[in-house]
N, C-alpha and C positions, 0 to 999 in steps of 0.2 A: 817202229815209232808210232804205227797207228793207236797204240794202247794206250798214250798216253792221254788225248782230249779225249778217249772213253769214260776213263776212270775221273776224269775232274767232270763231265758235261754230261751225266745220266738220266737219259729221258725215256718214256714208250709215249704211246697214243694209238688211237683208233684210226684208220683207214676209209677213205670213203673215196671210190673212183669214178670220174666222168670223164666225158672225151672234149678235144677241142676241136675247133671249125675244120681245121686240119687232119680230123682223125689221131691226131695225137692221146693218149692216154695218160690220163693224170692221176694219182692216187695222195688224197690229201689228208690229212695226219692234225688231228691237233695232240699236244703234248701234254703231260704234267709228268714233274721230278719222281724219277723214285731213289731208293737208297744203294745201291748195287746192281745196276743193271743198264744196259743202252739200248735206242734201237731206233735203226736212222727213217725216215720218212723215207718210202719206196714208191713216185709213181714211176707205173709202168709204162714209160714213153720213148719216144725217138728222142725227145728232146733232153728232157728236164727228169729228174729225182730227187726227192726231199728229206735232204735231213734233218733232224728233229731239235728243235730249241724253246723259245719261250715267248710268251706274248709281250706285242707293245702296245701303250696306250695313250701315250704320250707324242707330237712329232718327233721322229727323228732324226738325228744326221747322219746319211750315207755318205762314205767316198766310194768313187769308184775307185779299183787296183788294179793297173795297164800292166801286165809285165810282157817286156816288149826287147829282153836283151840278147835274143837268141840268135845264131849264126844264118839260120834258114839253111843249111847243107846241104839238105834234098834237093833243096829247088836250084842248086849251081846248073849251071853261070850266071844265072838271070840274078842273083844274090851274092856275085861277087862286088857288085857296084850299090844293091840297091837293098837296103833291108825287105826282109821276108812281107814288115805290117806297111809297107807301101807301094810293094808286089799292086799293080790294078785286077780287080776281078769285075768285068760286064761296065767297064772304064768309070771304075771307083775303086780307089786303095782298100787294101782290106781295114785297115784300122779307122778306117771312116766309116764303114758301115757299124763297127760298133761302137764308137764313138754317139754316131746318131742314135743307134738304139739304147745310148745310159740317158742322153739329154732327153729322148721323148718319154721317156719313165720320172723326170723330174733332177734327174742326179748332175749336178754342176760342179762338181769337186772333184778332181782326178787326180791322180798320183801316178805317174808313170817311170817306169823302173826302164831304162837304158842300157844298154853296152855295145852289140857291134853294131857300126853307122850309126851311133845315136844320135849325133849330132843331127842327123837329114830327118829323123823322127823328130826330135825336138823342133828344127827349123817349118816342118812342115806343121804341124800341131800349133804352135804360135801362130803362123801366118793365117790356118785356116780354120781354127778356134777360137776368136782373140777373145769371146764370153764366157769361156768356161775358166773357172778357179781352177789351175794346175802347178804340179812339181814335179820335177824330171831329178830321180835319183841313180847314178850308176851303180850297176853290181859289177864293178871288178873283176872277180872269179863268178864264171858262172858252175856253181857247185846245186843247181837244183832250182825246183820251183820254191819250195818253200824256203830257201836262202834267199834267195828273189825277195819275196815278199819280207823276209824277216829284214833285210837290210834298207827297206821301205819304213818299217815301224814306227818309227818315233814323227811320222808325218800323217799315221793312222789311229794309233792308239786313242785318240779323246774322239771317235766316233763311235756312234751308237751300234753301229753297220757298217758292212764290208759288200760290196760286190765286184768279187774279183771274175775278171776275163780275162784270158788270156789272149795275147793281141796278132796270132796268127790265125784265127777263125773266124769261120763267118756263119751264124746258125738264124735260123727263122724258128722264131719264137717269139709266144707272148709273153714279154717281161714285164705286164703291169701285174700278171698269176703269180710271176715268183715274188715282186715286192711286193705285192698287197697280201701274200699267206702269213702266218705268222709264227711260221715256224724259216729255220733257214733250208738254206735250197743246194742240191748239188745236182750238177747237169749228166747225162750219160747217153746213149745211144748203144744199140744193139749194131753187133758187126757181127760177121762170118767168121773172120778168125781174133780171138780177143788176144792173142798170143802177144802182139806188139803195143798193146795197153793196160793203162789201168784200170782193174776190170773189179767192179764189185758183187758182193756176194750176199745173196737175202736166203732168210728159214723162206718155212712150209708156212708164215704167214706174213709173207712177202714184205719183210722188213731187212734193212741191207744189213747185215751185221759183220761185214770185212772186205776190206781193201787187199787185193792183191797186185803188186808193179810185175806185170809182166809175166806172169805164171806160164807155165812151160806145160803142166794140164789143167786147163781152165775147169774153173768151174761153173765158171757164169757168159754169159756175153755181152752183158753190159758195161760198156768201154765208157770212161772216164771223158769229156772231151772239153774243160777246160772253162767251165764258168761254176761258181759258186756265191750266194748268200750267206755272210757268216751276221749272225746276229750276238751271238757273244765275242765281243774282240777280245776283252782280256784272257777269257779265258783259251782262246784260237792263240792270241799272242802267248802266254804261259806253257799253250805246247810245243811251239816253235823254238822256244827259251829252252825249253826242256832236252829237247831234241838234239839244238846245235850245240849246244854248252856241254853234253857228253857223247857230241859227233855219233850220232844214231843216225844211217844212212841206208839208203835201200840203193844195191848198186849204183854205191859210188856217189848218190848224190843226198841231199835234204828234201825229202819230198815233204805236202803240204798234211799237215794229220790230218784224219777222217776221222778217226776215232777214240 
């Protein structure tokens, strides 16, 4: 499924790397179209990695994209009562911390995608949000991240921007680097064994050119972990379309295209 936002969204750009207060490394990309060819924005970070898309110049409108419908299984028993994003870490739920981190970036639009316990996610979000613009959609079958999202669509589509988090993490970063760049952004981290992630893959000029779910010989160590800036939606939405409408599934589920 990843070929498919390659082939409609074909960008390169030049690289330029600095570091952040944190030691973190950043490699920034500005873009122009070409006619046959992709190549995602690569910085090399613990945190963040950049895919490549197009300038804005105009304001825009972000929602943020909560998907927040997952079982938590890991974390049993503690998650038999209690969803995974209201788990406390350092006595703050984990979906508060990123909740906080979309509204200090300016993002007041949220869309949150439900299924188990949804309701205590929803009831908590209302009581202790009441200013943020929100919609709580369930996904019924949970069949993937990118079913996830796609069954959110028609509550995101007339935005300009997407920044999707996924609402069982919690990362320290600067998110005014990934709104303010003008290309879109995808987040990754280096681990030890990428065997149990989405692990992507850059040439010899350190641009990512493929997504692998779970490879069994990696080729990279750069694990996927669950935040993204999409700045084209139609065309994010078109591969989503693409994807589920002739059930193109990477074990078993709808994952989200990269490419």
């Amino acid at each position: 499924m990843f070929s498919v936002l390659c082939s409609l969204l074909s960008i390169t750009g030049k690289d330029k790397e600095r570091r952040t207060d944190n030691g973190e490394q950043i490699t920034e990309n500005r873009q122009r179209r070409t006619d046959n060819k992709s190549a995602i924005r690569n910085p090399q970070s613990e945190i963040g990695r950049i895919l490549a898309s197009s300038f804005w110049k105009t304001p825009i409108r972000m929602k943020a994209i909560i998907p927040v419908a997952g079982a938590g299984t890991r974390l049993r028993p503690l998650t038999y009562t209690q969803p995974k994003p209201l788990i406390p870490v350092a006595g703050k739920p984990i979906i508060s911390f990123l909740i906080d981190q979309m509204m200090s970036i300016g993002i007041r639009d949220f869309v949150f995608i439900i299924g188990y316990l949804g309701e205590k996610i929803k009831d908590f979000v209302e009581q202790q949000y009441p200013q943020i613009n929100k919609v709580f959609v369930t996904q019924e079958e949970r069949l993937g991240s990118g079913h996830a999202i796609w069954t959110a669509r028609d509550f995101f589509r007339d935005s300009d921007e997407l920044f999707i988090f996924f609402g069982d993490i919690i990362i320290d970063a600067d998110f005014h680097k990934i709104i303010d760049n003008p290309s879109s952004c995808l987040g990754v981290k280096r681990v030890h064994d990428p065997r149990d992630f989405g692990v992507v893959e850059v040439d010899e000029e350190n641009f990512a050119v493929r997504v692998v779910e779970k490879p069994r010989i990696p080729k990279s160590d750069l694990a996927l972990v669950g935040i993204y800036k999409i700045k084209e939606v139609s065309v994010f939405l078109d591969a989503l379309d693409f994807n589920i409408s002739r059930d193109l599934r990477t074990n078993g589920e709808f994952r989200l295209p990269m490419r």
